[in-house]
FIKOLZA-1660 file (N, C-alpha, C; in steps of 0.1 Angstrom, whole numbers, plus 5000, padded with zeros to 4 digits):
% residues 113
   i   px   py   pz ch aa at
   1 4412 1596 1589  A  X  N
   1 4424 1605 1591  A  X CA
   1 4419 1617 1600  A  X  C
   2 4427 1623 1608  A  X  N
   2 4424 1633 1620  A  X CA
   2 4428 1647 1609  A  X  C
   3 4419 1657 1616  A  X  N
   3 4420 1670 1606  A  X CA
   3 4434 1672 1609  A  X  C
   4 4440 1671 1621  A  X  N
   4 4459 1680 1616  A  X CA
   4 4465 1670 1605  A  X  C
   5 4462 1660 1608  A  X  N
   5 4468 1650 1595  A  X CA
   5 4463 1657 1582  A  X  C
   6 4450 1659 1580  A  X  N
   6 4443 1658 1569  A  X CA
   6 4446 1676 1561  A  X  C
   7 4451 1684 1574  A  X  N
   7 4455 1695 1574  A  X CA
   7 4468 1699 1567  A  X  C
   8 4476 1689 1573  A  X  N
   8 4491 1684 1570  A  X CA
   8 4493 1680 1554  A  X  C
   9 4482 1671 1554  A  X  N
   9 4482 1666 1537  A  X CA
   9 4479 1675 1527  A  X  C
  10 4466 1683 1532  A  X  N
  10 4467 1693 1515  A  X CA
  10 4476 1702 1520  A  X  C
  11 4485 1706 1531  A  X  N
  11 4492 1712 1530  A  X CA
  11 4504 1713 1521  A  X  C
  12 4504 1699 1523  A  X  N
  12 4522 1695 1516  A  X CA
  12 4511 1697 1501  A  X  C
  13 4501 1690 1495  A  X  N
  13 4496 1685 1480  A  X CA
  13 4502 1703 1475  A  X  C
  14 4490 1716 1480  A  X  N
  14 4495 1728 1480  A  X CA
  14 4512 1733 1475  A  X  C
  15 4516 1728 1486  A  X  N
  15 4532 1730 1484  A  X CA
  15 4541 1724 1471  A  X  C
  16 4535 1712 1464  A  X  N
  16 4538 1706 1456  A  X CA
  16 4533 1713 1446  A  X  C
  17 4521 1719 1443  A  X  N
  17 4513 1726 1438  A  X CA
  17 4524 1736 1430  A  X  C
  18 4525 1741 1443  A  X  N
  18 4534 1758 1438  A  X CA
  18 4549 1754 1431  A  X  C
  19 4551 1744 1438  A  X  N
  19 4564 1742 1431  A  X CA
  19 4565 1737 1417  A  X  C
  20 4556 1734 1412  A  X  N
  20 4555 1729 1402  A  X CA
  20 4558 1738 1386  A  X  C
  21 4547 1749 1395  A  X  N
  21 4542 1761 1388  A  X CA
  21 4555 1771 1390  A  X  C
  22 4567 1766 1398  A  X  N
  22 4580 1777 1403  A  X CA
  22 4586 1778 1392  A  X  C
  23 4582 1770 1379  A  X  N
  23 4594 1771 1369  A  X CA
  23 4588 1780 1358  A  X  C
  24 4592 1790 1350  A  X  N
  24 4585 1797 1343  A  X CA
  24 4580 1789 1328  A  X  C
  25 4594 1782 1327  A  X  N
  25 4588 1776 1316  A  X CA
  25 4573 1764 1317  A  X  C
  26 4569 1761 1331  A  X  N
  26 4561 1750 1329  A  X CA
  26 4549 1759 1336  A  X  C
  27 4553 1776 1337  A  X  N
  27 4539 1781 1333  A  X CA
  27 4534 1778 1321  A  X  C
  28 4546 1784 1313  A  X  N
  28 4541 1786 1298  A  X CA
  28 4535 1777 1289  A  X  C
  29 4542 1762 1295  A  X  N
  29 4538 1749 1287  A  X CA
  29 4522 1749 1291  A  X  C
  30 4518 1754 1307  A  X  N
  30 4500 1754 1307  A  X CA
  30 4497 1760 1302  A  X  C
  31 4499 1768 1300  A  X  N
  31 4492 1785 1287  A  X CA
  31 4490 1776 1277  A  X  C
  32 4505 1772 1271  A  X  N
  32 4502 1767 1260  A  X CA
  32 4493 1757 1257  A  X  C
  33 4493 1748 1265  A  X  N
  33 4484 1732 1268  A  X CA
  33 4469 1737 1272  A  X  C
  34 4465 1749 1278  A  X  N
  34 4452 1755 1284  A  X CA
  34 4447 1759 1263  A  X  C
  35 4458 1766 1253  A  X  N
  35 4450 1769 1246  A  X CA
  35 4444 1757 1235  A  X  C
  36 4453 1745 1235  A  X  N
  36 4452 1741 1228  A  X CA
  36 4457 1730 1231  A  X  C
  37 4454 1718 1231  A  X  N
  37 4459 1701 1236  A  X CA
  37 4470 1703 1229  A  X  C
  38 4480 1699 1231  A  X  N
  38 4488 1694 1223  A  X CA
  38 4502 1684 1223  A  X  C
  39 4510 1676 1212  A  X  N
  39 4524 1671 1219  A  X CA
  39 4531 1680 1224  A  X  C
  40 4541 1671 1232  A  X  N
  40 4557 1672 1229  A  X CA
  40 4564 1682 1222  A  X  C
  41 4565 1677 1209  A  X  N
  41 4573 1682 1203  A  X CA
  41 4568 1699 1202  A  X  C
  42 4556 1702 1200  A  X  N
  42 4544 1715 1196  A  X CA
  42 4550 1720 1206  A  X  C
  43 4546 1717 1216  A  X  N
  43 4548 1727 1228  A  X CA
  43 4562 1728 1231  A  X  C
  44 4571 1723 1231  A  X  N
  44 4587 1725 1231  A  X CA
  44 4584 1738 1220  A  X  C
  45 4585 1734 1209  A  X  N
  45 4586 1749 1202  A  X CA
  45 4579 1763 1204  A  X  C
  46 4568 1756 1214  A  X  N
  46 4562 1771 1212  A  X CA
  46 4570 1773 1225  A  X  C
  47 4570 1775 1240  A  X  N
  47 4579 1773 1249  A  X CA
  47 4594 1777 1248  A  X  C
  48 4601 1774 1231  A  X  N
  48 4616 1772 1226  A  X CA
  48 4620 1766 1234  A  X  C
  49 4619 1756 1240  A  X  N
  49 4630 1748 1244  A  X CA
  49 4631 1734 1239  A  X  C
  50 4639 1726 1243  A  X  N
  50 4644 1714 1234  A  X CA
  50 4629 1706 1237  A  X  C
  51 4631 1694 1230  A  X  N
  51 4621 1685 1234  A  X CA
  51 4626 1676 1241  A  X  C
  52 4635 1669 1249  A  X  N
  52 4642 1666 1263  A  X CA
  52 4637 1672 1273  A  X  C
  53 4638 1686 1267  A  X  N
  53 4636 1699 1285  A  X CA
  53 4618 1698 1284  A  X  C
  54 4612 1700 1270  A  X  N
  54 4596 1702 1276  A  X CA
  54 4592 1688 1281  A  X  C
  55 4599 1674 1282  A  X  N
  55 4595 1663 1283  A  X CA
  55 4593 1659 1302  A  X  C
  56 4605 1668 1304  A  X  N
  56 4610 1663 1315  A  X CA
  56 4602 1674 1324  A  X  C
  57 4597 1689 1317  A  X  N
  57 4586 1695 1325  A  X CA
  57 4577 1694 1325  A  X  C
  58 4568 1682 1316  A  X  N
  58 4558 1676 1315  A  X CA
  58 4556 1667 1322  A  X  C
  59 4563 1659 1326  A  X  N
  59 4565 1645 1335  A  X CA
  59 4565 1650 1349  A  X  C
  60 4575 1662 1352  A  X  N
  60 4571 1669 1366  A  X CA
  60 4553 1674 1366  A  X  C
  61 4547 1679 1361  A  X  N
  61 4538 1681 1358  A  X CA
  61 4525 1672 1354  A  X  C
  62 4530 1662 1349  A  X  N
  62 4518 1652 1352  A  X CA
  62 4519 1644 1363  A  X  C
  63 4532 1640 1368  A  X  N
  63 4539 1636 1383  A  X CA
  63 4524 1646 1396  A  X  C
  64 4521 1659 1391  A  X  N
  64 4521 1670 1401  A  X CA
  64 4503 1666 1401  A  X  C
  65 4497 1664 1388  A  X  N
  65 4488 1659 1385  A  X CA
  65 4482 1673 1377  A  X  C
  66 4487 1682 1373  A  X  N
  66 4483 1694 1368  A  X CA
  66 4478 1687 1344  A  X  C
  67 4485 1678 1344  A  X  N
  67 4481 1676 1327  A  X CA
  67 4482 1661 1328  A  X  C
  68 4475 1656 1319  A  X  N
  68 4475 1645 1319  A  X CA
  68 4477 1640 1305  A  X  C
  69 4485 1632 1301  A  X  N
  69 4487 1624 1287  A  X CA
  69 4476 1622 1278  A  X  C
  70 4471 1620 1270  A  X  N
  70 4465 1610 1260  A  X CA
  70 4469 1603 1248  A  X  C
  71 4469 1596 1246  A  X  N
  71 4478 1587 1229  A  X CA
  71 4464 1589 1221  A  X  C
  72 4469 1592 1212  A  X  N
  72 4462 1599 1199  A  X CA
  72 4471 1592 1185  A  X  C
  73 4467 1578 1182  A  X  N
  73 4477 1572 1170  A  X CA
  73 4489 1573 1177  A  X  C
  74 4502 1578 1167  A  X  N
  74 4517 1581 1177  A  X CA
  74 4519 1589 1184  A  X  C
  75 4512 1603 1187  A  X  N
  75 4515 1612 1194  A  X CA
  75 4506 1609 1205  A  X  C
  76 4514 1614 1215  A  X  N
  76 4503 1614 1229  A  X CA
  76 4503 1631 1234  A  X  C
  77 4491 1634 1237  A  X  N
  77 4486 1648 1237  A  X CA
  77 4485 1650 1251  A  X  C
  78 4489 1664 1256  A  X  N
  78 4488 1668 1268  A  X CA
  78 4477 1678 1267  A  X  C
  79 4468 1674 1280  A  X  N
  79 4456 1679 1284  A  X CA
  79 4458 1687 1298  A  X  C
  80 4451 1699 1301  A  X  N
  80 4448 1701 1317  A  X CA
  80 4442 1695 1327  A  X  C
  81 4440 1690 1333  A  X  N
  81 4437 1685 1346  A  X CA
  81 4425 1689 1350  A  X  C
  82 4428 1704 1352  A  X  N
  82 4418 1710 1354  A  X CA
  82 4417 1725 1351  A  X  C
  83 4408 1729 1342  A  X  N
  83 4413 1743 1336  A  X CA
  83 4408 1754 1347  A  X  C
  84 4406 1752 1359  A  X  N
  84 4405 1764 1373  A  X CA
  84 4420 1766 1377  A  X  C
  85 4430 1755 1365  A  X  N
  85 4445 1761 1378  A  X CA
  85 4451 1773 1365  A  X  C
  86 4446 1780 1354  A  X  N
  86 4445 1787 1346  A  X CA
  86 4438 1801 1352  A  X  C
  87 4427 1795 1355  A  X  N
  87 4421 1809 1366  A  X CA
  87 4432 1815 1378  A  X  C
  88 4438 1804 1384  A  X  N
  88 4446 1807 1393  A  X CA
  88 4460 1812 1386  A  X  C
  89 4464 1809 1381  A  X  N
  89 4475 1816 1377  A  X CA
  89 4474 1828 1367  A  X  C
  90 4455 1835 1361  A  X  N
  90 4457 1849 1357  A  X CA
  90 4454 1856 1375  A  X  C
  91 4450 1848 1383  A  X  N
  91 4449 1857 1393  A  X CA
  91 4461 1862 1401  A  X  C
  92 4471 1854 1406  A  X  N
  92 4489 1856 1407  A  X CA
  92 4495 1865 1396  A  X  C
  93 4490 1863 1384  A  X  N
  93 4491 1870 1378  A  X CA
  93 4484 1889 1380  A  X  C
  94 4474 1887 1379  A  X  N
  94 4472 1904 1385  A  X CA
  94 4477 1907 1399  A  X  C
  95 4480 1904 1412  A  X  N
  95 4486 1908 1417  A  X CA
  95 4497 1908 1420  A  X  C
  96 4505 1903 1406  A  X  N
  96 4517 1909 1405  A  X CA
  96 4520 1922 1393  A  X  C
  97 4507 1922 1385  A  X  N
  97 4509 1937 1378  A  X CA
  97 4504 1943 1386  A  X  C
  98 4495 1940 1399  A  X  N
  98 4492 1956 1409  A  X CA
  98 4504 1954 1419  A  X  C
  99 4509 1946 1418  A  X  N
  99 4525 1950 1429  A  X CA
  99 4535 1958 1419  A  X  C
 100 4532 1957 1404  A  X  N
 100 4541 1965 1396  A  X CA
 100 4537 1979 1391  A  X  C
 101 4523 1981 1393  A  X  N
 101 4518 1993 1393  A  X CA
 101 4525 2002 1406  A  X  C
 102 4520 1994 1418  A  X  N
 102 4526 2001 1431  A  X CA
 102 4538 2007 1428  A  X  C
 103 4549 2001 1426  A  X  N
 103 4558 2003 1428  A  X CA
 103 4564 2012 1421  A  X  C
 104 4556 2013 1407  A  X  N
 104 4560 2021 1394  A  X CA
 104 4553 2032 1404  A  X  C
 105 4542 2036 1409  A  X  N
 105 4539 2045 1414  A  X CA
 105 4542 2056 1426  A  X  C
 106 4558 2047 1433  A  X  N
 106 4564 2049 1444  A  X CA
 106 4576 2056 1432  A  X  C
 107 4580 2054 1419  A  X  N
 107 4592 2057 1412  A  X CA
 107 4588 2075 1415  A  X  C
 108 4596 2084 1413  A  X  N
 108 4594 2097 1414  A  X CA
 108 4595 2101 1395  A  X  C
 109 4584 2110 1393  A  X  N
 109 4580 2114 1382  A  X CA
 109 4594 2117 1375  A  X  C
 110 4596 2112 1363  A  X  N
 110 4605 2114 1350  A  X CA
 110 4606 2127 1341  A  X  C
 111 4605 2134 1340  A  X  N
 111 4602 2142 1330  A  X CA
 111 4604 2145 1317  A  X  C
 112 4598 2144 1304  A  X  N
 112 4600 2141 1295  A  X CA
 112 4607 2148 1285  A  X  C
 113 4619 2148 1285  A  X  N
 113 4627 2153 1276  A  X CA
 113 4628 2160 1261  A  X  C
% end
């Protein structure tokens, strides 16, 4: 494969990447799955959402290659992939509390009543 190809390829993998991660709920389901392996059904509740909706953002997500299944007896257990994309998402995460500091810091002082 020629580097603009090969350039082109992790470009798009990247872009699949982020989109993945665009939905808030299937941050949460990594949080949740980073603390602790777990089903389906577990992580819909902790998440609150139905178990249809955590199913189908789990499937996008192992689709993406970010968790991967295991069958454990009847339950099958969602794992990380790799626990560096946890690193990456407290790191987007602090630069968006220093984009919220900024800006809190552009607000003009309140005075306290």
């Amino acid at each position: 494969m020629t580097e603009p190809n090969l350039k082109a390829e992790v470009t798009q993998l990247h872009a699949n990447l982020c989109s993945a991660i665009s939905d808030p709920r299937r941050i949460l389901l990594l949080y949740a799955i980073h603390d602790q392996p777990r089903n389906v059904t577990r992580l819909a509740e902790i998440v609150e959402i139905s178990q249809p909706a955590a199913s189908r953002h789990l499937n996008l997500l192992r689709e993406r290659g970010l968790v991967e299944p295991h069958r454990e007896g009847s339950s099958v257990i969602y794992t990380l992939t790799d626990p560096r994309l946890i690193t990456a998402l407290d790191l987007l995460r602090d630069v968006l509390f220093k984009r919220l500091e900024d800006r809190a810091g552009l607000l003009p002082h309140q005075p306290e009543n």
